[in-house]
PAVEX-69701 format. One line per 4 residues: their letters; for each residue x, y, z of N, C-alpha, C. Coordinates in pm, 1 decimal. Example, Ala and Ser with C-alpha at 12.3 -4.5 7.8 and 13.67 -1.06 7.14 Angstrom:
REM PAVEX-69701
AS = 1319.0:-569.0:780.0:1230.0:-450.0:780.0:1320.0:-330.0:780.0 ~ 1285.0:-225.0:708.0:1367.0:-106.0:714.0:1290.0:3.0:787.0
END
This chain:
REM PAVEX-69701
XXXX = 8164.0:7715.2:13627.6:8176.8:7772.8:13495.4:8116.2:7676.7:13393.0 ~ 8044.7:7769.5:13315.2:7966.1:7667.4:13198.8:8076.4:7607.0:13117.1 ~ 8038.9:7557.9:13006.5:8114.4:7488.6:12875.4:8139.7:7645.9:12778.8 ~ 8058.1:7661.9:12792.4:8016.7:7812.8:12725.8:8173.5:7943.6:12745.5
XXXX = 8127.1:7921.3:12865.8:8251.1:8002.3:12929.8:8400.3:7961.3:12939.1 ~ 8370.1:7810.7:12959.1:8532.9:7725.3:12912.0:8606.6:7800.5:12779.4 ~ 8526.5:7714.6:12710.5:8521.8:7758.4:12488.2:8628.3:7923.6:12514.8 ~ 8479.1:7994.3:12544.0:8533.7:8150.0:12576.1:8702.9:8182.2:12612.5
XXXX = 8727.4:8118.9:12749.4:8845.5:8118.3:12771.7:8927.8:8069.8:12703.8 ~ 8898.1:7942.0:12688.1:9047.2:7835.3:12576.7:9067.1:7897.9:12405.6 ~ 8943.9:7999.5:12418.2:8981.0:8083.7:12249.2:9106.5:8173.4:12326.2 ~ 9083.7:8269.6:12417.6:9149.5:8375.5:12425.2:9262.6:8283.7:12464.6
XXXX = 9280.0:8207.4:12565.0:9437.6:8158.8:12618.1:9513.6:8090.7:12408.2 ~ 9424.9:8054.8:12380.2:9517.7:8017.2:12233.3:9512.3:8116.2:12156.6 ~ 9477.8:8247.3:12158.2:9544.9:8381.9:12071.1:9627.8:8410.4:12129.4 ~ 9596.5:8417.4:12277.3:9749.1:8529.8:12342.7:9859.4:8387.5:12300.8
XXXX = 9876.4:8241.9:12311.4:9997.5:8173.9:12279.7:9972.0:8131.7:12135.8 ~ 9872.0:8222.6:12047.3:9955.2:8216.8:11885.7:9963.3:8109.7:11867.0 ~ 9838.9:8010.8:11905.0:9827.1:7818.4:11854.9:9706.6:7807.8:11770.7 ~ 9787.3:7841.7:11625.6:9681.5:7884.6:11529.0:9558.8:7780.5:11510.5
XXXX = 9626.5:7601.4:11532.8:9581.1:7485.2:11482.7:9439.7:7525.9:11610.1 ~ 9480.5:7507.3:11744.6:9377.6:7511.7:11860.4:9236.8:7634.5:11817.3 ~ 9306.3:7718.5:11812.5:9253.0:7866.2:11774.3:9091.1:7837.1:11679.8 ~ 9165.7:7725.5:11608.3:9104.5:7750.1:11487.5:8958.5:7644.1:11481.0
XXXX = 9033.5:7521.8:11575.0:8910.5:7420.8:11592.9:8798.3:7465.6:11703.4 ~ 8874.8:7543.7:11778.8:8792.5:7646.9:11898.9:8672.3:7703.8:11822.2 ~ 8718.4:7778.9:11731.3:8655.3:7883.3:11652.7:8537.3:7798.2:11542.9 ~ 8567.8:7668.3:11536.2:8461.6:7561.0:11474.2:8364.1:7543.9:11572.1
XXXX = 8423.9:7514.8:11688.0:8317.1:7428.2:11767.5:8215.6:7509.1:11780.5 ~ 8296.6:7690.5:11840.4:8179.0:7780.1:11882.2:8080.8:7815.8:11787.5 ~ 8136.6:7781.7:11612.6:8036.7:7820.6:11522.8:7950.5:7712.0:11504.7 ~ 7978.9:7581.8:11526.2:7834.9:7502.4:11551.4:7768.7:7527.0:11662.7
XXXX = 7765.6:7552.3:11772.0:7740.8:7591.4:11867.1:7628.0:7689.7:11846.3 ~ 7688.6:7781.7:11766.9:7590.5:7897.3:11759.5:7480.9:7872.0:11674.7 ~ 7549.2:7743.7:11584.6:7434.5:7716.8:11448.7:7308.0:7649.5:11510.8 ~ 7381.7:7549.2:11650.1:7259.7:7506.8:11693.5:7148.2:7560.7:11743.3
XXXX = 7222.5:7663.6:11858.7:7135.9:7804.1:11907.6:7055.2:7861.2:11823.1 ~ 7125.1:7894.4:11705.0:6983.8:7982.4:11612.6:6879.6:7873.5:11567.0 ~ 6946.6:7750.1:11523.9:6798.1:7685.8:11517.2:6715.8:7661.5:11633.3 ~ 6781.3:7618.4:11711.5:6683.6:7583.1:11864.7:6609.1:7716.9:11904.6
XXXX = 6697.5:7850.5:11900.9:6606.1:7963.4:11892.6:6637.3:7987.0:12102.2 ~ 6769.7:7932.2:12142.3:6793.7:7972.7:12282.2:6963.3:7917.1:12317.1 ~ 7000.8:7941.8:12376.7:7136.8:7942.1:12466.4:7133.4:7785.4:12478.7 ~ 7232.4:7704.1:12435.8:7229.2:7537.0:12500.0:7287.3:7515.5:12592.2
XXXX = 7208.7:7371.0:12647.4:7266.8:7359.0:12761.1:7408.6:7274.7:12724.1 ~ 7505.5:7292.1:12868.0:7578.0:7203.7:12845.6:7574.5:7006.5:12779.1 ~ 7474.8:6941.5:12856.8:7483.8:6863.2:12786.1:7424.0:6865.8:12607.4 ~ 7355.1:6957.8:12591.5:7347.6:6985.2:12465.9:7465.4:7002.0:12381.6
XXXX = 7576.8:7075.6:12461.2:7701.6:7119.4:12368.1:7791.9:6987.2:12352.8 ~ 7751.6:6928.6:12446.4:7835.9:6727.4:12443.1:7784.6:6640.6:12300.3 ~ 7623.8:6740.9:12267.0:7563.0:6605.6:12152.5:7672.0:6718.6:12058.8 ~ 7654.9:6819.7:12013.3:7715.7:6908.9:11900.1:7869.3:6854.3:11921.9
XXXX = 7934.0:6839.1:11981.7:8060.0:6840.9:12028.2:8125.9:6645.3:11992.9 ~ 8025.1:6588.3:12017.4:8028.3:6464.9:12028.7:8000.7:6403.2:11856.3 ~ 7899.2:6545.0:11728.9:7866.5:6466.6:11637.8:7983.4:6547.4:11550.6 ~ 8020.3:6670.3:11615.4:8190.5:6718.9:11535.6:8296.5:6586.5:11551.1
XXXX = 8305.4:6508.5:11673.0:8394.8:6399.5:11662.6:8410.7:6294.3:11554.4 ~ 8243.0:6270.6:11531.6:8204.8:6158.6:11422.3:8283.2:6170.7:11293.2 ~ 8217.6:6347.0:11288.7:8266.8:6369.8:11142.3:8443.2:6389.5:11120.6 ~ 8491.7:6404.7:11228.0:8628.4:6430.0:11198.0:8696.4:6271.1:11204.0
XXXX = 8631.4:6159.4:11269.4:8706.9:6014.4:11252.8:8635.0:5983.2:11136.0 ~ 8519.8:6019.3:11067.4:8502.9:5967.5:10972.3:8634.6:6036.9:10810.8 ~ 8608.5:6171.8:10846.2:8695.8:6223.3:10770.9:8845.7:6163.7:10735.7 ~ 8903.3:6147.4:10895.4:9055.1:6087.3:10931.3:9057.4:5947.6:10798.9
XXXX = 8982.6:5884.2:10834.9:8936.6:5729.8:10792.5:8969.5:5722.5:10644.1 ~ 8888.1:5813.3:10588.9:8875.3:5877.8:10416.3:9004.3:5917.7:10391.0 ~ 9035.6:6015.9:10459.8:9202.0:6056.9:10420.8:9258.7:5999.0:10428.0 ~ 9282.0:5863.4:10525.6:9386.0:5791.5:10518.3:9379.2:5703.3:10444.7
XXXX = 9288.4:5665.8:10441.8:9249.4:5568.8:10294.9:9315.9:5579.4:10123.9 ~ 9282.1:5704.7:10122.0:9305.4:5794.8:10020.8:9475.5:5811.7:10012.2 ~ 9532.2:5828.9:10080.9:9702.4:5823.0:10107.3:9715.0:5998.3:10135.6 ~ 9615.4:6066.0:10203.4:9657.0:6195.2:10213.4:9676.8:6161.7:10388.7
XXXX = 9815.7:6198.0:10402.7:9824.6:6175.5:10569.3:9785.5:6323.0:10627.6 ~ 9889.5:6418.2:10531.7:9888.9:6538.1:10639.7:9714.2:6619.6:10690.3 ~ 9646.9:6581.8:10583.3:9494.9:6610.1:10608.6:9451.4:6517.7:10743.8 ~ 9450.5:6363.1:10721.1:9424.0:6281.1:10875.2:9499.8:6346.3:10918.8
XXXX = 9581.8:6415.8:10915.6:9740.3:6423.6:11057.4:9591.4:6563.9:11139.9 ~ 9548.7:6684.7:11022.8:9488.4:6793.3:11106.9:9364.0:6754.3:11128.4 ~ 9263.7:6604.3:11108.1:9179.3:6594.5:11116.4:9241.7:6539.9:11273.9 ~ 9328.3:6445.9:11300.0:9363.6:6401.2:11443.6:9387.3:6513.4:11555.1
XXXX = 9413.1:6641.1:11502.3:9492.2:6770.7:11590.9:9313.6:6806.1:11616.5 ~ 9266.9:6805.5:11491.9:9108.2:6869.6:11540.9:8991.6:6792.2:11650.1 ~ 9042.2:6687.7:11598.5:8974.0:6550.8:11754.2:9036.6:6539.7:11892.2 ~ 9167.5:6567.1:11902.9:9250.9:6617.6:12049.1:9212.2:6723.6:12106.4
XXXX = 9154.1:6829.0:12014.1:9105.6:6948.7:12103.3:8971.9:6930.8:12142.6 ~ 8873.7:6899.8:12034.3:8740.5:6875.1:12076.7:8772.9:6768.0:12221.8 ~ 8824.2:6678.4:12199.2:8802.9:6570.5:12333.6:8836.5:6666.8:12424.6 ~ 8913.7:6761.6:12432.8:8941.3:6871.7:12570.6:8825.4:6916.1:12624.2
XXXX = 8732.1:6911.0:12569.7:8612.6:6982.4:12611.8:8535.1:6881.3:12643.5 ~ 8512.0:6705.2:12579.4:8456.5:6674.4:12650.9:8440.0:6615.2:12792.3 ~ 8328.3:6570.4:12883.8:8378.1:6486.9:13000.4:8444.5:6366.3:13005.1 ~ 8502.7:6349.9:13071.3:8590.0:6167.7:13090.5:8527.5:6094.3:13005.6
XXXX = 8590.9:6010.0:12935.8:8523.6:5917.4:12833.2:8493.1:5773.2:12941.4 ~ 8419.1:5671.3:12917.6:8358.5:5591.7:12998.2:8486.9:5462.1:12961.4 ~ 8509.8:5393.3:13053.2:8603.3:5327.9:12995.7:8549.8:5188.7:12903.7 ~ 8577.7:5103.7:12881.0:8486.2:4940.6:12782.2:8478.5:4944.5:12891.3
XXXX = 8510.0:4872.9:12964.4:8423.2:4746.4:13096.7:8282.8:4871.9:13161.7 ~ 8308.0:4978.2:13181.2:8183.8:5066.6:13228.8:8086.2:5057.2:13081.4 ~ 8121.8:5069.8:12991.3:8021.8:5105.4:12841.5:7959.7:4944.0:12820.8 ~ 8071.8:4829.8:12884.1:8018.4:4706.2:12822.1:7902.5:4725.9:12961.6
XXXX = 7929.7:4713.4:13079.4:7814.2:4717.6:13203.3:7719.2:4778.8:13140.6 ~ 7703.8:4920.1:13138.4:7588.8:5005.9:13074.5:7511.4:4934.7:12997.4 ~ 7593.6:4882.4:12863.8:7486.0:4830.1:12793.4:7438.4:4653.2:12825.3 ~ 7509.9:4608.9:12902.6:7432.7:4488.5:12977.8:7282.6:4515.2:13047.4
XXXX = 7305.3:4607.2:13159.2:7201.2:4670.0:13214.5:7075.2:4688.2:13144.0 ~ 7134.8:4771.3:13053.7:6995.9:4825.1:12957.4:6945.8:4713.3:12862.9 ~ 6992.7:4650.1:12780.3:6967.5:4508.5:12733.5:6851.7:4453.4:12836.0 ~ 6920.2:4434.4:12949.7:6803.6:4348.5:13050.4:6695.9:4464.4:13099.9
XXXX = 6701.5:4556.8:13083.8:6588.0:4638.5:13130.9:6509.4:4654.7:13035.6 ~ 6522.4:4656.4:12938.9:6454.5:4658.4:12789.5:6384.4:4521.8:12762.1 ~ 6434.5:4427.5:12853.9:6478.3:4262.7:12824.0:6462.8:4311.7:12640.5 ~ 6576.8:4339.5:12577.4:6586.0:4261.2:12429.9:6672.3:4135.8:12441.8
XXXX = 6588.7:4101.8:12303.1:6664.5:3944.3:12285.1:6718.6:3896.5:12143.6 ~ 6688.2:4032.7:12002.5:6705.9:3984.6:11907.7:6765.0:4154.7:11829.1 ~ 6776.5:4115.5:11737.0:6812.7:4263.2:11657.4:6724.5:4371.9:11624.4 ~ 6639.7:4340.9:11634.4:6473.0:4402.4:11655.2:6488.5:4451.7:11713.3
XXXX = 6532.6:4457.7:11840.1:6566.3:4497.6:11992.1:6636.6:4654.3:11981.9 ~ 6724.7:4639.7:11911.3:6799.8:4721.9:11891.2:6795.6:4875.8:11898.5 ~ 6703.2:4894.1:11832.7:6637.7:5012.8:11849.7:6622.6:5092.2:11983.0 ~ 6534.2:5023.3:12048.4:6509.3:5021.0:12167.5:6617.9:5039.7:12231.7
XXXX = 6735.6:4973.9:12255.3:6852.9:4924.9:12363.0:6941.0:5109.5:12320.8 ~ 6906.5:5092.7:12203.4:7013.4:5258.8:12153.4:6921.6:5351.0:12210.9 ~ 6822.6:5367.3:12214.8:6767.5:5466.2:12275.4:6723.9:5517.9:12405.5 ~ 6774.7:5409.4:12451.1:6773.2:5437.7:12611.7:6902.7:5450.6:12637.3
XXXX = 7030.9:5378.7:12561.7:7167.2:5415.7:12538.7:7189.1:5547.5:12526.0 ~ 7153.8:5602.2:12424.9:7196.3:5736.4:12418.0:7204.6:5815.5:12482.0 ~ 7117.4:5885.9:12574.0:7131.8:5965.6:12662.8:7228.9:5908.1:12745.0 ~ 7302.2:5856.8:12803.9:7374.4:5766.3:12898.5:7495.0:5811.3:12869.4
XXXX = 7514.1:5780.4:12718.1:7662.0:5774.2:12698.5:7654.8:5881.2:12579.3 ~ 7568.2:5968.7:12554.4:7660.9:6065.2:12476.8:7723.7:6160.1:12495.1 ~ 7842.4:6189.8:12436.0:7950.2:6237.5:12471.3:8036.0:6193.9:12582.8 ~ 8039.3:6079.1:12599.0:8106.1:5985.8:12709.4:8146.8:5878.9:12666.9
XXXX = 8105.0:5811.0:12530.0:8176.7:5699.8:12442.3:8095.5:5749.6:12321.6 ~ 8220.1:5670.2:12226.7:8197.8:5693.3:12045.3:8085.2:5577.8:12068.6 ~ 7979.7:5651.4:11998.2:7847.7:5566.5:11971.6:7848.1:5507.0:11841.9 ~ 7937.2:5478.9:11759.3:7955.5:5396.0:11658.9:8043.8:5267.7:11762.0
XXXX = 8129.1:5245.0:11859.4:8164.2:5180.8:11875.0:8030.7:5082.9:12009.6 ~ 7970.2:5202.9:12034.3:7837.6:5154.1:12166.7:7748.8:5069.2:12060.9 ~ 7716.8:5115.0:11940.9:7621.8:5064.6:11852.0:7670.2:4901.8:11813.5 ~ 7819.4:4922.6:11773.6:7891.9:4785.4:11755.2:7861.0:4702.6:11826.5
XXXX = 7903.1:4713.6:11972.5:7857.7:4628.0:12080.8:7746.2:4579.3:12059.2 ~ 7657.6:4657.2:12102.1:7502.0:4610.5:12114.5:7455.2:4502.6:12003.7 ~ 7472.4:4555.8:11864.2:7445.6:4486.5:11761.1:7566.8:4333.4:11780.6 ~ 7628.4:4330.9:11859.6:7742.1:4187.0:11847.8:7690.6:4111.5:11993.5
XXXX = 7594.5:4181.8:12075.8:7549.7:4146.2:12177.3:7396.5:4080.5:12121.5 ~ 7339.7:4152.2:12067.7:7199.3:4103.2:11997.5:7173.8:4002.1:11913.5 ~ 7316.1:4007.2:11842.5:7300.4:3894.7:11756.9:7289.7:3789.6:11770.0 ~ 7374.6:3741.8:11882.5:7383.6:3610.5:11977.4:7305.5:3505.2:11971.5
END
């Protein structure tokens, strides 16, 4: 079963149990989803729905971050309910010691050696780990690895 068809199901199982909060972030994801489709102009693939799925995460910890900042909890409280469901959909997250390996590897395959580098090391990163680790925290690394 696709991702496609997951989505599909986990809408209908959260109407028939009336879980308005689930219902509702469901009903987000599939409308980026679709936004991407009409621009791409075809059906995405699953790992396609990991980058859409993966840059809804960004925006909702960036959001959380702002709200809490701000002293509005109950907004972070539904920006946190809206990041628990998206992660349902994605695959296993990579754990640090696998994300720190990964980007050792690639570092030396790239051989970078300076911040210059950087570029480079993320872009062979990316495909690897998106939607499998927060790439603000992969980017951290690298840049605390480069600097050296």
């Amino acid at each position: 079963m696709n991702l496609n068809q997951i989505l599909s199901n986990s809408m209908k199982t959260a109407m028939k149990e009336k879980n308005k909060s689930r219902l509702g972030t469901i009903r987000l994801i599939r409308a980026d989803i679709k936004r991407a489709e009409i621009e791409i102009g075809r059906t995405l693939e699953d790992h396609e729905i990991f980058v859409v799925l993966d840059k809804m995460l960004k925006q909702r910890r960036d959001s959380m971050k702002q709200y809490e900042s701000a002293g509005r909890q109950e907004l972070a409280e539904t920006e946190a309910e809206e990041i628990a469901v998206i992660k349902d959909f994605l695959p296993q997250q990579l754990t640090k010691d696998e994300i720190n390996e990964l980007i050792q590897s690639t570092i030396q395959d790239c051989q970078a050696s300076s911040m210059k580098d950087m570029g480079a090391v993320m872009a062979l990163l990316k495909p690897k780990t998106q939607g499998l680790a927060d790439m603000t925290e992969v980017s951290r690394i690298v840049k605390s690895l480069l600097s050296k």
